[in-house]
C-alpha positions in Angstrom: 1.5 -30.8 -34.7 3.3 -29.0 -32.2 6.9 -29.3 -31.7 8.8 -29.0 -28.1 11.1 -25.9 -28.2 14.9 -27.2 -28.9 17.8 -25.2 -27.0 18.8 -22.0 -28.6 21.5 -22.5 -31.5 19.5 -24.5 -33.3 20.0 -24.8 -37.2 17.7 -22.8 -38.9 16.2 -22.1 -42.5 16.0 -19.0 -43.5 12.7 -17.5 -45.9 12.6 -14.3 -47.3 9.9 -13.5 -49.8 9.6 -10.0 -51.5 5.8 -9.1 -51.9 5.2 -6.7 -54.7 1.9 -5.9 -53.2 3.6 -4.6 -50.0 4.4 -1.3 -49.5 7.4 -1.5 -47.4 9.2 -4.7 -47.7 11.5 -6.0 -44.9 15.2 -5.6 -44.7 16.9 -9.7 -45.1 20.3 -8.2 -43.4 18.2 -7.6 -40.3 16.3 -10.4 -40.6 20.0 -12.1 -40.4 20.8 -10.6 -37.8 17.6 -11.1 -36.0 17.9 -14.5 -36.2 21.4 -14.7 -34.9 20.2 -12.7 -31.9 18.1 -15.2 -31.2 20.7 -17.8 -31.0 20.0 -19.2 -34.1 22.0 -20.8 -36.7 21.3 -19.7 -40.5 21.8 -22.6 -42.7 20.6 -21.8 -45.6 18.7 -18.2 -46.6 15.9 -18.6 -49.2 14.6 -15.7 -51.1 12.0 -15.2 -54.0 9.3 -13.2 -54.9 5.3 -13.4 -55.6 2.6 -10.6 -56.0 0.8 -11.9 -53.3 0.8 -14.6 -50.5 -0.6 -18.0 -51.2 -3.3 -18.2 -48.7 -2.2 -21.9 -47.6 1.4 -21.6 -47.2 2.5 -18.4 -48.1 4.8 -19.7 -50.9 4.3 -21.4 -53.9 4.7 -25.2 -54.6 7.9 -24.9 -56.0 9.7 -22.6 -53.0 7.7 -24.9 -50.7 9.8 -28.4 -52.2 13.1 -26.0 -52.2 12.4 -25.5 -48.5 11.8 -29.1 -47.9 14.9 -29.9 -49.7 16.7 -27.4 -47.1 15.4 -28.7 -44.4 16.2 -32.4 -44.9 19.6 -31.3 -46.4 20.8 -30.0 -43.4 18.8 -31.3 -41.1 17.5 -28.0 -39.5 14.6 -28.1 -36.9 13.6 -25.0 -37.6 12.1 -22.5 -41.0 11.6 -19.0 -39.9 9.5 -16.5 -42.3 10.8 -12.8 -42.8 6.8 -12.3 -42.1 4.0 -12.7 -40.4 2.2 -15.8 -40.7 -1.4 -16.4 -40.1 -2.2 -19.3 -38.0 -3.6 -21.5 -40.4 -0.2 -20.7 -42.7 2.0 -21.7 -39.7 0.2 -24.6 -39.0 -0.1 -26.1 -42.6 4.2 -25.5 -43.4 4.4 -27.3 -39.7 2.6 -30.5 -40.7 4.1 -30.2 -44.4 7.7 -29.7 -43.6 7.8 -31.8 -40.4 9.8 -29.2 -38.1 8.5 -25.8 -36.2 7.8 -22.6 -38.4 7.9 -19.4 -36.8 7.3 -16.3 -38.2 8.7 -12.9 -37.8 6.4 -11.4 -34.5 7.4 -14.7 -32.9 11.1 -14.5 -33.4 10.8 -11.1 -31.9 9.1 -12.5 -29.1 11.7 -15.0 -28.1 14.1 -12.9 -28.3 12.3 -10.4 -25.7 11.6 -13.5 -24.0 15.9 -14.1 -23.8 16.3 -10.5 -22.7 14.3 -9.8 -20.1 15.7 -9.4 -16.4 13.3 -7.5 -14.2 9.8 -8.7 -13.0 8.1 -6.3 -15.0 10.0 -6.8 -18.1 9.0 -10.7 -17.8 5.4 -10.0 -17.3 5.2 -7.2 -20.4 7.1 -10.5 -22.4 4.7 -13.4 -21.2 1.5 -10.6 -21.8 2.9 -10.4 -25.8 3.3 -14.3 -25.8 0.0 -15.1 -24.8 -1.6 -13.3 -26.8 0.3 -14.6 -29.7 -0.1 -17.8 -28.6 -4.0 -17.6 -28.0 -4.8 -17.9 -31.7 -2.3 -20.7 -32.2 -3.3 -23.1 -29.8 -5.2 -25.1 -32.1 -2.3 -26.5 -33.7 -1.5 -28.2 -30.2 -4.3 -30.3 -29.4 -6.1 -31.5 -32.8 -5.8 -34.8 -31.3 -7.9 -33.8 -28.7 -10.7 -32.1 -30.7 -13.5 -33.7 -27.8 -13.0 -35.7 -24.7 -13.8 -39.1 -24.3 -17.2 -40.2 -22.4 -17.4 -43.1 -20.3 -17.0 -43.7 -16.4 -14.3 -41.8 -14.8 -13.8 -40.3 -18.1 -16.6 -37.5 -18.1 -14.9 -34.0 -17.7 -15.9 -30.3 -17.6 -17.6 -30.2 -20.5 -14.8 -28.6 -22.3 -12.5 -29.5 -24.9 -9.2 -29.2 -24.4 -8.5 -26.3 -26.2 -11.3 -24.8 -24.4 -9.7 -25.2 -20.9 -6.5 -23.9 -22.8 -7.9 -20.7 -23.7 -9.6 -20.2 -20.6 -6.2 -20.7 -18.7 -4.9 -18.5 -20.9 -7.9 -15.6 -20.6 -7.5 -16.0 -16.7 -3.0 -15.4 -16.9 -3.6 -12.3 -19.3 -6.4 -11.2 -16.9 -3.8 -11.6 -14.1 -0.6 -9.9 -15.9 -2.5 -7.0 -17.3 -3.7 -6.5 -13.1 0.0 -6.8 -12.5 0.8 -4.1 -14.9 -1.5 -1.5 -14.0 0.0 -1.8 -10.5 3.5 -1.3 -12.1 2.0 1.7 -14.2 0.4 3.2 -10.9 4.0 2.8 -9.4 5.6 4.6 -12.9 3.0 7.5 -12.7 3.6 8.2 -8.8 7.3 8.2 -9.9 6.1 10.9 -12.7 4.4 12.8 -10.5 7.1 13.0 -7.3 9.7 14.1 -10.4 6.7 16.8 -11.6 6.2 18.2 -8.1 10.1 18.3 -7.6 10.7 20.3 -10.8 12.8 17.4 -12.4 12.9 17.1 -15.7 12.8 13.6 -17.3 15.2 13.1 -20.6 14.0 9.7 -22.6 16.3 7.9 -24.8 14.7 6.2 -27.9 15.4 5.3 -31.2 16.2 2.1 -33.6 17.7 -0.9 -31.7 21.0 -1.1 -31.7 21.7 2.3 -32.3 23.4 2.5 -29.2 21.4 4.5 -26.4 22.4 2.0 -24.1 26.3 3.2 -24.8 25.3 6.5 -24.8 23.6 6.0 -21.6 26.7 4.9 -20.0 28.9 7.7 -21.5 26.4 10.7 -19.8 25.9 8.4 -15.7 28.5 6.2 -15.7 26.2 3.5 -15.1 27.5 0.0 -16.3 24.4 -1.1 -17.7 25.0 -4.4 -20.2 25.4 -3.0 -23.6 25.9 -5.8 -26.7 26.5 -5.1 -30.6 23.4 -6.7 -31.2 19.6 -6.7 -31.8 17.0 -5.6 -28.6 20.3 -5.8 -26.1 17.7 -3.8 -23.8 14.6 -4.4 -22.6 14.5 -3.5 -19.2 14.3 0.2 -18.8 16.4 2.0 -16.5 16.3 5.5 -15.0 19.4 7.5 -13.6 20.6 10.9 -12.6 21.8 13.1 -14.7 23.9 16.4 -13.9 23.3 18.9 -16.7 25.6 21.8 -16.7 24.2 25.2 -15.8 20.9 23.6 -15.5 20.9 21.1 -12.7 19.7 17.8 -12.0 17.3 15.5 -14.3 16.2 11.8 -14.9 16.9 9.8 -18.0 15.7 6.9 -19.2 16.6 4.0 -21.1 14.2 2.1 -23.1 13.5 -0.3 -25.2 14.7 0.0 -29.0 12.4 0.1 -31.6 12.8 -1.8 -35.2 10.4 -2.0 -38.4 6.9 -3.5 -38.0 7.1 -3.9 -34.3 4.9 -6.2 -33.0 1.2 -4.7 -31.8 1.1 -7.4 -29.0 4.8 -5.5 -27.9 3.5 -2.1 -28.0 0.9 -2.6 -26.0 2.4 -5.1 -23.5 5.7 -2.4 -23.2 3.0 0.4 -22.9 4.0 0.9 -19.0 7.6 1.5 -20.0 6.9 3.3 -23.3 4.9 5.6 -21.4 8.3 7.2 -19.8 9.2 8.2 -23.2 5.8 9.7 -24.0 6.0 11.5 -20.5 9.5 12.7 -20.7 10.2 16.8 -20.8 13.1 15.4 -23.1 12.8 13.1 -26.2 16.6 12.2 -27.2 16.3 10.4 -30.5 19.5 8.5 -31.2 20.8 7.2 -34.8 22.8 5.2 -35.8 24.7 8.0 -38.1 26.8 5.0 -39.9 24.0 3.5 -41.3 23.1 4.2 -45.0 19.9 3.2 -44.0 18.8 5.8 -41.0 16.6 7.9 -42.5 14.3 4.8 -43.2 15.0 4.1 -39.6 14.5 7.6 -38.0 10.8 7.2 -39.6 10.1 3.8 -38.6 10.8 5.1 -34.7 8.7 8.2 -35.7 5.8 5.6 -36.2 6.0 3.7 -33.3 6.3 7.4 -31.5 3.3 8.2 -32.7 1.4 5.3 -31.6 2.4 5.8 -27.8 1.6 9.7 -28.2 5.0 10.8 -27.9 5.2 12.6 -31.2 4.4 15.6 -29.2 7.5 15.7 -27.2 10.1 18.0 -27.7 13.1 16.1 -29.7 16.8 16.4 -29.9 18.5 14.2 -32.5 21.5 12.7 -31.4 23.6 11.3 -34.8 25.6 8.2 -32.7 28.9 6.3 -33.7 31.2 9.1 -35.6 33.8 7.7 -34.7 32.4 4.9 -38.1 32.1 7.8 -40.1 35.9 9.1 -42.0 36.2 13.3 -41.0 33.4 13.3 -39.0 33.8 16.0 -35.8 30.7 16.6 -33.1 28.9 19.3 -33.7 25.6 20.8 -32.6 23.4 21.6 -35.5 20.7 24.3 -35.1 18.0 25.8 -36.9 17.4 29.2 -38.2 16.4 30.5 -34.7 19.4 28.7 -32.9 17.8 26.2 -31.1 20.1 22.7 -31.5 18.2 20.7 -32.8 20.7 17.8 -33.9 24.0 16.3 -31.8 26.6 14.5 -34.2 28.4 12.0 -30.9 30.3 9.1 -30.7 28.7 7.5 -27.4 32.1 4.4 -27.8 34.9 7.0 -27.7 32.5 9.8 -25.2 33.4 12.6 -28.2 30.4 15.2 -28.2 28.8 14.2 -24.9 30.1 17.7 -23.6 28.3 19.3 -27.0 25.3 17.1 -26.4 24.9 18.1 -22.5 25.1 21.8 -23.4 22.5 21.3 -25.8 19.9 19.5 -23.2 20.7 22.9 -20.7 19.7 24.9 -23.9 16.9 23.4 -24.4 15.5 22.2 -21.1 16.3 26.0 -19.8 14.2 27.3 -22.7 14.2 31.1 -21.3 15.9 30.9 -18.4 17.4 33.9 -16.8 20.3 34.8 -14.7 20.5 37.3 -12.0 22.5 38.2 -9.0 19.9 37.7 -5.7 20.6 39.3 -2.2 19.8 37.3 0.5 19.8 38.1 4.4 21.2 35.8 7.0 17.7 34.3 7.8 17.2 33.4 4.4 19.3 29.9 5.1 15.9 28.0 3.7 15.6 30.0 0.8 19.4 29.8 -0.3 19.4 26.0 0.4 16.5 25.4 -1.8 18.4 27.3 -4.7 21.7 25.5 -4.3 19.4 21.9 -4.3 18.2 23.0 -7.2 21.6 23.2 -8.4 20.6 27.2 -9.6 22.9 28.9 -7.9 26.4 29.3 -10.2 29.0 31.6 -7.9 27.9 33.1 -4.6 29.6 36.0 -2.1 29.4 37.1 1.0 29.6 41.1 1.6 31.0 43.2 5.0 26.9 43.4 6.3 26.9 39.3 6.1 24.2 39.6 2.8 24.9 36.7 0.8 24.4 37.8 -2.9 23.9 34.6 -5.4 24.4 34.2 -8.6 21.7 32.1 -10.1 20.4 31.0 -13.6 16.7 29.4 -13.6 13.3 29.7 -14.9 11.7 33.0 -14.1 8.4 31.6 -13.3 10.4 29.1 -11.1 12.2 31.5 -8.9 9.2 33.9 -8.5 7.3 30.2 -6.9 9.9 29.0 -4.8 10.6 32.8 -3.6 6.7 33.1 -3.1 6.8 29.8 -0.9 9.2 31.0 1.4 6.6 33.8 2.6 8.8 36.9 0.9 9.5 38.8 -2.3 11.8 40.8 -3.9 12.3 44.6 -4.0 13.5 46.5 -6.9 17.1 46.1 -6.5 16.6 41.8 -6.4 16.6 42.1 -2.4 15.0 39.2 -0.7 14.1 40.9 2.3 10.4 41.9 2.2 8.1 39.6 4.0 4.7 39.2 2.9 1.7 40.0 4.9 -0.3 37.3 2.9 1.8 34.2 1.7 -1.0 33.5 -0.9 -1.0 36.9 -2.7 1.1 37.1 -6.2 4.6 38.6 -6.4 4.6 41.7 -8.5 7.7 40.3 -10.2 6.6 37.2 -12.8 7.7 37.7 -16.2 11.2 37.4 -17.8 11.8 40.9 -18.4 11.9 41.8 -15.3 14.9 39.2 -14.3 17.2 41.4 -17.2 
């Protein structure tokens, strides 16, 4: 059978069945709160327990008549499993309970399929449904197994399950063409920030431990924030003034949660790939929760599967303002490099802390010196100040404009080098090079101190 999809607050049954064979077992709160994202209203929430799945229905006989019993009790349209169901499984609790079963990958799906704004965020959600949906079509047309013969009755020679999974083959053939135009678009964007010296910061981390708010506190952007499961989907890039530093891109993505879908990973993989790109990984948790170290590794999974696992990390310990005597603080490790943020992204405390810590780490070994610079040097001196590298600057009685400046050694040796000139001993840009291409004597750190 297959059931038309009712509006959203729909009464709903809820099953949760602990598997001692499984390793990591599901958490029922966020199930809860899954399904209320959804739109969904929780009825009634069955639990129980078995060592392994019954290959038919997933449950036993006897939870299967209590779910029964729920449904006609209160009258609900819809049973969704804490699980993933195989096809066969969703199909046999459809026909027996007479209402639509939906598993746990497809309640994730709708509610992507809620959230999304943009075109691309639409396409990356159809791409995840369709392939969910390709090995569930059967249950749609097993009344039309073959088609009729007879005159004006011959067809294509298909089934109709066959022209279904055709139709669905040629869509998929024709998103995935649609995102590697979007991903063409992402990497040129990559590549204009690379050639421009930007750095990119990433936010990622469990949904709803609130990037999006944090995001808002550090750009002022207004983007929709929600106490509530995936409020994000569509990822969105602004810029960001780091102090002593200078200008970067960050990102907000996606949030991550426990067993995320494969068909979501890989139809998200345009917009995951800004966090695998980033110069800047900012992991944020939820510091409130009891539960964030299970969540801190469940993100470090799904970081791993996009190859971001590489990146360099800061972790940023969200919503203090939950937590009694809590102050922000940077913590670092034994070589003093921050390595962890404690922030409250509602009330803005720590974002000051947490920007200092991105210029410390995103400068690495920057150095500061004070530069000498003739009047003909306009280009040079506007390139620094663009760069946002120049911290105080004076003018002397012979018009030399000496600047203050803080940046990456190997940085200010290239730009000075494609400006046609060097520096002499005393850090005076006034010697003009005979050959543009030849190497500055002047390229390590040491020699900036």
């Amino acid at each position: 059978m297959f059931f038309e999809r009712p509006e959203a607050g729909e009464v709903a049954i809820l099953v949760h069945i602990a598997i001692d064979s499984s390793a990591e077992q599901e958490d029922p709160q966020e199930f809860e709160e899954l399904v209320l994202s959804a739109g969904g209203d929780p009825a009634s929430f069955i639990t129980g327990s078995r060592k392994q799945p019954s290959p038919g229905y997933f449950v036993g006989s006897g939870k299967l008549q209590e779910i029964e019993e729920a449904v006609a009790f209160h009258d609900a349209r819809l049973v969704i499993f804490n699980h993933t169901l195989s096809p066969s499984q969703e199909r046999n609790l459809e026909k027996h309970l007479k209402c639509r079963v939906l598993d746990r990958t497809g309640l994730i799906l709708d509610i992507f399929a809620q959230r999304a704004r943009s075109h691309e965020g639409k396409l990356q959600v159809e791409l995840a449904q369709l392939q969910h949906l390709s090995t569930r079509l059967k249950r749609g047309w097993t009344h039309l197994d073959r088609q009729k013969g007879g005159i004006g009755l011959r067809g294509a020679g298909e089934t109709q399950l066959e022209l279904d999974q055709r139709m669905i083959r040629q869509r998929i053939k024709s998103i995935n063409k649609g995102l590697s135009k979007v991903r063409a678009q992402r990497n040129q964007g990559r590549r204009s920030r690379k050639r421009a010296e930007v750095p990119t910061i990433s936010l990622a981390g469990y949904t709803n431990a609130g990037k999006s708010s944090l995001f808002n506190a550090l750009t002022n952007a207004g983007i929709y924030t929600a106490d509530q499961l995936f409020a994000t989907l569509d990822s969105t890039l602004r810029s960001l003034s780091v102090p002593s530093f200078g200008n970067a891109v960050i990102v907000d993505t996606v949030g991550f949660i426990s067993h995320l879908p494969h068909q979501l990973v890989e139809a998200f993989r345009a917009t995951l790939e800004e966090t695998a790109e980033a110069s800047l990984l900012l992991h944020v948790v939820d510091a409130s929760n009891e539960m964030h170290d299970s969540l801190m590794h469940e993100v470090d999974v799904v970081l791993k599967e996009i190859g971001a696992d590489e990146t360099p990390t800061l972790l940023v310990f969200n919503k203090i303002d939950l937590i009694p005597h809590r102050k922000p603080a940077i913590d670092r490790d034994t070589s003093g490099r921050p390595v962890r943020v404690w922030v409250s992204a509602k009330t803005g405390a720590g974002t000051d802390l947490l920007l200092d810590a991105i210029s410390e780490i995103l400068a690495g070994e920057m150095v500061q010196q004070t530069l000498v610079l003739l009047p003909e040097h306009a280009r040079l001196r506007s390139r620094l100040y663009a760069r946002g590298a120049v911290q105080e600057e004076t003018v002397d009685d012979q018009g030399l404009f000496h600047l203050k400046v803080r940046l990456a050694p190997e940085n200010l040796t290239r730009i000075i080098h494609e400006e046609g000139l060097q520096l002499d001993a005393d850090f005076c840009v006034n010697k003009r090079l005979a050959n543009p291409e030849s190497s500055l004597t002047m390229t390590s750190a040491e020699q900036f101190e």
